[in-house]
C-alpha positions as CSV (number, residue, x, y, z in Angstrom):
1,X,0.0,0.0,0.0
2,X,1.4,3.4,-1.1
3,X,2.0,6.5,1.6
4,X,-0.4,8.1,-0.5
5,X,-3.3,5.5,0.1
6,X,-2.6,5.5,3.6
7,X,-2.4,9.7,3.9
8,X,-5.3,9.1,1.7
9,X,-7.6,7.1,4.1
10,X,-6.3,9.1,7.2
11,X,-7.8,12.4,5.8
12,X,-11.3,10.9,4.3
13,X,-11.4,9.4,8.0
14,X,-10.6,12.7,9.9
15,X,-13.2,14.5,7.7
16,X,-15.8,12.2,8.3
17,X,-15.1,12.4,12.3
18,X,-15.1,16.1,12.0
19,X,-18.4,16.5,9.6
20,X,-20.3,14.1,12.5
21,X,-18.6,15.9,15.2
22,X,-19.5,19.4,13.9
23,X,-22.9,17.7,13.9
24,X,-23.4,17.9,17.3
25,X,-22.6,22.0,17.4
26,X,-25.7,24.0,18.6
27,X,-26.8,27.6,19.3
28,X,-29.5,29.9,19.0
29,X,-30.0,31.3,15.5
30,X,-29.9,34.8,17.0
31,X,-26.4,34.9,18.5
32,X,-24.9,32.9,15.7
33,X,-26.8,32.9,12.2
34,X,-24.3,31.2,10.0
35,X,-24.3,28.9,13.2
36,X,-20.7,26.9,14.6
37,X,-20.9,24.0,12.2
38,X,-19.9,26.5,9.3
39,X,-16.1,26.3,9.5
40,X,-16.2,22.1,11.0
41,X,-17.9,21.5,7.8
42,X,-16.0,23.4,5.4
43,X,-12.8,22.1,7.2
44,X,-14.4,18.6,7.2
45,X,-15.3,18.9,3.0
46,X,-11.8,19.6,1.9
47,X,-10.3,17.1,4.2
48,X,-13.0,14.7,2.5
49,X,-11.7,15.9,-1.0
50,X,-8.2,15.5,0.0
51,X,-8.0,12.6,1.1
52,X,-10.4,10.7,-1.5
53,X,-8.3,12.1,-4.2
54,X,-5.1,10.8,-2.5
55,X,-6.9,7.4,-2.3
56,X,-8.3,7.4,-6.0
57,X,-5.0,8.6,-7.5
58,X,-2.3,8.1,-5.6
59,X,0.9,9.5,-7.2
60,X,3.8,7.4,-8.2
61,X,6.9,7.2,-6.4
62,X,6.0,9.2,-3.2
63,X,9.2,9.4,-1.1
64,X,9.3,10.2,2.9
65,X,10.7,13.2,3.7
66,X,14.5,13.6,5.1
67,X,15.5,13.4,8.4
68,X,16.1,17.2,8.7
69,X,12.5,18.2,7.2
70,X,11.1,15.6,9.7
71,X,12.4,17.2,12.7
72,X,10.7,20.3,11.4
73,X,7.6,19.0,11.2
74,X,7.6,17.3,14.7
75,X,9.4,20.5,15.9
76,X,6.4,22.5,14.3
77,X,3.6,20.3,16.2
78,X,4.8,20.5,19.0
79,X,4.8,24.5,18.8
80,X,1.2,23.9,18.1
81,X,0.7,21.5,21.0
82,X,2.5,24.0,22.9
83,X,0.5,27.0,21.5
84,X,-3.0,25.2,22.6
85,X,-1.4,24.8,25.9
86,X,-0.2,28.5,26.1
87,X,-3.8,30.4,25.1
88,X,-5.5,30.2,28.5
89,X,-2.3,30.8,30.0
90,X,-0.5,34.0,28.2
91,X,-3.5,34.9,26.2
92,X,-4.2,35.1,22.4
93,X,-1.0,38.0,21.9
94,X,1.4,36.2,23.6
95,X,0.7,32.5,22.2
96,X,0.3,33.4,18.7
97,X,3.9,35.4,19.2
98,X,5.6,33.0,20.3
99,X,4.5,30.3,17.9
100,X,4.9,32.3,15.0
101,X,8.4,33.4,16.1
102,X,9.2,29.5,17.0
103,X,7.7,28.5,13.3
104,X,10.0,31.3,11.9
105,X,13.2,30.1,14.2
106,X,12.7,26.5,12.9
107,X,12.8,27.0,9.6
108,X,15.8,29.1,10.3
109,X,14.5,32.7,9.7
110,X,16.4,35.9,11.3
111,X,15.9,36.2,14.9
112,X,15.4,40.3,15.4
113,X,13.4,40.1,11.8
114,X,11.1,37.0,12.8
115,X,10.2,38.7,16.5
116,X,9.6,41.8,14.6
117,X,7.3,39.8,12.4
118,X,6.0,37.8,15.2
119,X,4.7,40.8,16.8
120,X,3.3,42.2,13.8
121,X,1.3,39.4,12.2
122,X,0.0,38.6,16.1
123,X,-1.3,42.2,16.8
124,X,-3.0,42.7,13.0
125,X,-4.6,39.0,13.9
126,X,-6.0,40.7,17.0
127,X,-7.6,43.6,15.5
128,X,-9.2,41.4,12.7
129,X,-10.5,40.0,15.6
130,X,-11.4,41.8,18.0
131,X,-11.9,45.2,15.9
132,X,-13.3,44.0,12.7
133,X,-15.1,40.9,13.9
134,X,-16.1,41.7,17.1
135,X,-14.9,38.6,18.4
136,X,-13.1,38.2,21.8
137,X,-10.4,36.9,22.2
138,X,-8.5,35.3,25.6
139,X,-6.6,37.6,27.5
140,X,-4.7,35.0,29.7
141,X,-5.0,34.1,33.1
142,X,-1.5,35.6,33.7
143,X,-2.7,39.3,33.0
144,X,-6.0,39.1,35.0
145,X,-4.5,38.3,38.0
């Protein structure tokens, strides 16, 4: 069985599990009209269509990638892991910081320019947010104390 078979079935399963799952998402039609399954199920189609693509035409001679890339994409979930771990902790600004600047440090970007960049993509994602959407955002425990 090919990697791409197996990547294949992986993603047609996690969309599946993620369509039933954003199933179960319910609030009143007044303080959400497009409702909370609308990104689940969008996320959960394209995982679908990934994966049954991957499955139905798998491409030939699919290598693994090297060592070095490998590290970097274990080193990258784990910033993520990290990052979910952070949030309630150091708040939306100080998370999505530091796990853009640890993103920009593993793949070996310029220290001063990738803080510089941290800082900036993390504050215009906060007023998207919180400005433009009017949706809130966590502060972090830390802060309110």
């Amino acid at each position: 069985m090919s990697v791409d078979r197996i990547t294949g079935g992986i993603l047609t399963v996690a969309g599946i599990a993620t369509a039933l799952e954003a199933t179960t998402f319910d609030v009143a039609f007044m303080t959400d009209p497009v409702g909370p399954k609308a990104l689940p199920m969008v996320v959960a189609m394209i995982l679908v269509l990934a994966g049954a693509s991957a499955l139905l035409r798998p491409r030939e001679h699919v290598g693994l990638p090297s060592r070095e890339a490998a590290a970097r994409m274990v080193g990258a979930v784990a910033a993520f892991v990290l990052y979910a771990a952070a949030l309630p902790w150091i708040g939306f600004f100080g998370a999505t910081s530091l796990v853009i600047l640890a993103l920009a440090l593993l793949y070996q970007g310029p220290p001063i320019p990738s803080a510089i960049a941290a800082l900036a993509v993390s504050g215009a994602l906060w007023l998207l947010f919180v400005a433009l959407l009017a949706l809130p955002l966590p502060v972090g425990d830390l802060w309110i104390r």
